[in-house]
Backbone bond lengths (Angstrom), bond angles and torsions (degrees), N, CA, C in turn:
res aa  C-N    CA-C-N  psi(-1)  N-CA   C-N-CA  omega(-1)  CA-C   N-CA-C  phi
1 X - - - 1.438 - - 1.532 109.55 -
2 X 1.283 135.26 132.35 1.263 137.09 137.44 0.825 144.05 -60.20
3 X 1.546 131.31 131.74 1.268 149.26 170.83 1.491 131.29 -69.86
4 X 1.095 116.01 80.02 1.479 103.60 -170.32 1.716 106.98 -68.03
5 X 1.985 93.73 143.19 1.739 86.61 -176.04 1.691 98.03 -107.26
6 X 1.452 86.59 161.48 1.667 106.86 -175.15 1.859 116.72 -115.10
7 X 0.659 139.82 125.66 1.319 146.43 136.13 1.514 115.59 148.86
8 X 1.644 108.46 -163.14 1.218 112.36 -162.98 2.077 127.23 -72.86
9 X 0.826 117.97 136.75 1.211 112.98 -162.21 1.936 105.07 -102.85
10 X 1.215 98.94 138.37 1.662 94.64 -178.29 1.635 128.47 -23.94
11 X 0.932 104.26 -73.90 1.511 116.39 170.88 1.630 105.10 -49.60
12 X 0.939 120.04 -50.46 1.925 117.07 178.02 1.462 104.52 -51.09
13 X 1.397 107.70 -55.77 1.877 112.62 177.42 1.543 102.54 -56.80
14 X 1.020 123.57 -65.54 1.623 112.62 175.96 1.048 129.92 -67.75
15 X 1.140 126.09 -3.07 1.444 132.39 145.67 1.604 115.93 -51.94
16 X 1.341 107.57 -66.38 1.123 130.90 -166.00 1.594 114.48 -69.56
17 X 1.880 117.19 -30.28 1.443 107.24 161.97 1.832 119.74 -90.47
18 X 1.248 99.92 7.98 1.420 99.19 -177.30 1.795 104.49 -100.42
19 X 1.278 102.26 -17.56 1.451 119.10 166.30 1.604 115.40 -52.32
20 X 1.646 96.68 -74.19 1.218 112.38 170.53 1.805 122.67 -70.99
21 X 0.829 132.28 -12.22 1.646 144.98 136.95 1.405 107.87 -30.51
22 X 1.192 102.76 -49.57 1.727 111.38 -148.91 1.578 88.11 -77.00
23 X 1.447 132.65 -69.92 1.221 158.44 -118.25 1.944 88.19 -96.62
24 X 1.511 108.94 -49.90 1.391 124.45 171.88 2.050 108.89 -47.84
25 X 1.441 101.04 -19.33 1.619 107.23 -151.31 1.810 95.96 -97.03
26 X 1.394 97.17 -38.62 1.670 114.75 177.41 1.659 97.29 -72.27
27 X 1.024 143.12 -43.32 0.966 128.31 -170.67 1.508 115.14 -79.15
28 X 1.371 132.73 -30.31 1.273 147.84 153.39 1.385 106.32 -37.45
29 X 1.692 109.33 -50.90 1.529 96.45 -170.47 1.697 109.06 -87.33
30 X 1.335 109.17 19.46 1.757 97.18 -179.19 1.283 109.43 -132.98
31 X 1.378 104.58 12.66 1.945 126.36 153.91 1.444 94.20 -46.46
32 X 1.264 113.44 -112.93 1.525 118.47 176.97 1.615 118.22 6.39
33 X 1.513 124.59 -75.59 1.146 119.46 -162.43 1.934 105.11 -79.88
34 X 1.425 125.73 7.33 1.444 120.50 176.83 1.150 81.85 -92.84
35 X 1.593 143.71 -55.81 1.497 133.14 -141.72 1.716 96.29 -79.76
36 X 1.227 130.90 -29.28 1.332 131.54 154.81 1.445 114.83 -44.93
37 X 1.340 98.92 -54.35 2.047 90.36 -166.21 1.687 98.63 -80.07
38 X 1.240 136.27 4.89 1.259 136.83 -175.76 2.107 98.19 -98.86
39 X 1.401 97.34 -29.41 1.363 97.97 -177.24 1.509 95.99 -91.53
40 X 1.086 158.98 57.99 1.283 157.62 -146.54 1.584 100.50 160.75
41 X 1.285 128.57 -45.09 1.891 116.63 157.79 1.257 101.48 -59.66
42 X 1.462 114.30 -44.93 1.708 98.27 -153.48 1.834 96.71 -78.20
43 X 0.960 117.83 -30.08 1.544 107.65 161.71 1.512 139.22 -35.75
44 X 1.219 81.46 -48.13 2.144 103.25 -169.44 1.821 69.38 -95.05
45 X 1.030 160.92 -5.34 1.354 125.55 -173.72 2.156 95.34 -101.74
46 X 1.458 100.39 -56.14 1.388 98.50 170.21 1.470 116.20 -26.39
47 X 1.394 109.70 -51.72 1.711 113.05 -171.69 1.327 111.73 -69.20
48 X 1.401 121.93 -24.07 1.506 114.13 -179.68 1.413 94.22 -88.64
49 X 1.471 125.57 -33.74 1.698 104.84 -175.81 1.984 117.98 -56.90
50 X 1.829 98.53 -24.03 1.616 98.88 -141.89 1.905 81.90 -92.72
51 X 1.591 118.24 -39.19 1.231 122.53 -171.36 1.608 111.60 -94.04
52 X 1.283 124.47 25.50 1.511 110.58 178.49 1.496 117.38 -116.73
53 X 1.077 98.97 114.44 1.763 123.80 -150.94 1.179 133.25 99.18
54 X 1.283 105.89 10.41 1.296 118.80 -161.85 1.628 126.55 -91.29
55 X 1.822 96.21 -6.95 1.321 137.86 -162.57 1.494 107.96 29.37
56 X 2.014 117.68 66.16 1.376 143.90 167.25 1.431 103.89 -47.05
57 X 1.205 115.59 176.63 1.237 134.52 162.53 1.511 100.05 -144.40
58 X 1.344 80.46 176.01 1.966 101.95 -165.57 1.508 102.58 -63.19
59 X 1.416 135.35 -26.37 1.251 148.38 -173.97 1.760 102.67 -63.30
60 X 1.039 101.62 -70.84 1.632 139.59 -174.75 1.986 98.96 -56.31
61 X 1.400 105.64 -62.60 1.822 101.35 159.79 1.543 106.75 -47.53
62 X 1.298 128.62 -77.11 1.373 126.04 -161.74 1.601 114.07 -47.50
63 X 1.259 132.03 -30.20 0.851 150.58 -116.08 2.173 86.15 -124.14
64 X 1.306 104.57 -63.77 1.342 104.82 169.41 1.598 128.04 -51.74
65 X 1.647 109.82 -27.59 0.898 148.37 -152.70 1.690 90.95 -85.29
66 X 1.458 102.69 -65.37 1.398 92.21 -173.64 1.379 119.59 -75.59
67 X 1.654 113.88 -30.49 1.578 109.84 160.29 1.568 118.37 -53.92
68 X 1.220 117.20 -20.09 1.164 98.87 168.80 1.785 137.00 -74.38
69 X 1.825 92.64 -29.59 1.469 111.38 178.91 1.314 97.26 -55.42
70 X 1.402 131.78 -73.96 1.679 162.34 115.71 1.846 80.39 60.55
71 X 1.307 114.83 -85.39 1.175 122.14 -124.70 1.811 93.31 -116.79
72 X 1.465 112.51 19.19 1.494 133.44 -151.12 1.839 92.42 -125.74
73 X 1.501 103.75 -42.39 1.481 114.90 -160.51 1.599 127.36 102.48
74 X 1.784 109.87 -8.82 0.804 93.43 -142.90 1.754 126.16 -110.17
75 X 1.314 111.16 86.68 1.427 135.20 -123.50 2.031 96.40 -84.89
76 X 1.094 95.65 -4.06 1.781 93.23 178.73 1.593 102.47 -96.19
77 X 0.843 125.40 -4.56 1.228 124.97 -174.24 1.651 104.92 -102.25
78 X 1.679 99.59 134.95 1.602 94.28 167.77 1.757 93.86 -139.59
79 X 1.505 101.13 142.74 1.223 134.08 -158.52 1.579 111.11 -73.84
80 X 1.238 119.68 -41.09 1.523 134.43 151.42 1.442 103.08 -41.38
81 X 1.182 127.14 -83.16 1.790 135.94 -169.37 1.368 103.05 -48.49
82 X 1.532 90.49 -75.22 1.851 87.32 -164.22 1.538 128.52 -64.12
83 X 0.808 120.45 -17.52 1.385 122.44 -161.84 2.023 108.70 -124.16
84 X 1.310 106.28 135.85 1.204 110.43 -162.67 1.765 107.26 -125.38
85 X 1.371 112.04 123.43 1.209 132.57 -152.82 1.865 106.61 -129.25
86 X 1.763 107.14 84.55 1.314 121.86 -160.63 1.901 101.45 -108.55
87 X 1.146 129.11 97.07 1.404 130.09 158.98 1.689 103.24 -35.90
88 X 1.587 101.70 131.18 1.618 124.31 -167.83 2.010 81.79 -136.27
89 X 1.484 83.69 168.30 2.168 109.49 177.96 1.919 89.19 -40.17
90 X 1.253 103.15 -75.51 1.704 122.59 -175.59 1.569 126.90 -36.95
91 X 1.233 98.41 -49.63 1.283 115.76 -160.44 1.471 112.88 175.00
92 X 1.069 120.85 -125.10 1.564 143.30 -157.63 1.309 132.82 -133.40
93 X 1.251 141.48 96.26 1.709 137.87 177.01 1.365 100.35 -86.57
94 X 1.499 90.30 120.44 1.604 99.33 166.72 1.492 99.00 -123.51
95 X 1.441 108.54 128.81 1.292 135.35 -148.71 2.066 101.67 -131.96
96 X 1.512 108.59 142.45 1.583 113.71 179.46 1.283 99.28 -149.60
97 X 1.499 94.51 127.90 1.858 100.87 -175.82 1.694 101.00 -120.89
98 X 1.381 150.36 132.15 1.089 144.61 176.20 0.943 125.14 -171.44
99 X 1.625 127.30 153.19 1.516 113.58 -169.21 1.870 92.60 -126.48
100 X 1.503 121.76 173.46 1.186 119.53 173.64 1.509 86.42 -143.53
101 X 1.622 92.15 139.29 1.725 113.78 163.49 1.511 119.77 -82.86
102 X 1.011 139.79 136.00 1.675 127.62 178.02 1.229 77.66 -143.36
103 X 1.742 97.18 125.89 1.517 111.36 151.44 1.303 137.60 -72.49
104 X 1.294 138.90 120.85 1.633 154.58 -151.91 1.478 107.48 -98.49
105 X 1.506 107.80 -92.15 1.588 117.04 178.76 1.335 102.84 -126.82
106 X 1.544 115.01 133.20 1.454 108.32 162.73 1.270 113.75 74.93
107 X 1.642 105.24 -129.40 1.411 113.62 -179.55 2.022 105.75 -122.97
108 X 1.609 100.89 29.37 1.002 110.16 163.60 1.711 123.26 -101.88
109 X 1.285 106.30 121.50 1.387 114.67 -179.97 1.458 131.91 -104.25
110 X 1.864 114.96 151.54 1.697 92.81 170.27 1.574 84.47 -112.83
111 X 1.675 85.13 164.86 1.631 108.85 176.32 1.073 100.74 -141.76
112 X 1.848 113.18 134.47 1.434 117.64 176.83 1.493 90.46 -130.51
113 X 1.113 94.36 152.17 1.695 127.94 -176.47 1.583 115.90 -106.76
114 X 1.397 119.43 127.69 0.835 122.98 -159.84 1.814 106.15 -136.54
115 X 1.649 116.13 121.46 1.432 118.45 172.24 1.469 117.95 -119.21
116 X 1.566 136.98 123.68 1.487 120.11 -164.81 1.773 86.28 -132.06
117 X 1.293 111.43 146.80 1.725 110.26 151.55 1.581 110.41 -158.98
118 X 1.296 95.98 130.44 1.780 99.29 171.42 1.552 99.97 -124.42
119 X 1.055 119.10 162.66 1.826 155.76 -154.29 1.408 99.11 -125.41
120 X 1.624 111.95 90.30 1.522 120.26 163.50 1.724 113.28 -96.92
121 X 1.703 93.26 113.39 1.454 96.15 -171.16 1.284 113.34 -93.12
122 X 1.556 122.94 144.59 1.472 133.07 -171.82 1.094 86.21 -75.45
């Protein structure tokens, strides 16, 4: 009678941790740019906690905005460009649209995309 054999064969296992290596390596490199876009909600969120009711102006938003980068670290960002500050009935939408490149392998890249908006009411 024969035995049929079962399991993983060298090359399949190293296949399979160089797979997961790889995938483990992309995710390492897109640490960095989530803990950024998390420091960038909590920004635009501080400003709606500190300015809502406060009946701000666009001066006074920008202005929190950059104390927040300021004291955040967060020196790629400029407050003019990125961030968009539209008078609504209420108050104010301040709105951030952006993507970040992180280089992977080579001349292969990831890009994550990023959309935030909070409602600062006069």
């Amino acid at each position: 009678m024969r035995k049929q054999q079962q399991g993983m064969t060298t090359i399949g296992l190293i296949i399979l941790v160089a797979f997961i290596g790889l995938f483990g390596f992309g995710i390492l490199q897109l640490v960095p740019v989530y803990l950024e876009n998390m420091r960038i909600q909590q920004i635009m969120n501080q400003a709606k906690t500190n300015l809502d009711g406060q009946k701000a102006s666009v001066v006074e938003i920008r202005a929190a905005l950059s104390k927040g980068a300021n004291v955040e670290s967060l020196y790629d960002i400029d407050v003019r460009k990125d961030f968009t500050i539209k008078r609504t009935a209420s108050g104010y939408t301040l709105s951030t649209e952006y993507e970040r490149q992180q280089p992977f392998i080579a001349n292969v890249y990831l890009t994550a995309k990023f959309s935030h908006e909070v409602e600062i009411i006069r």
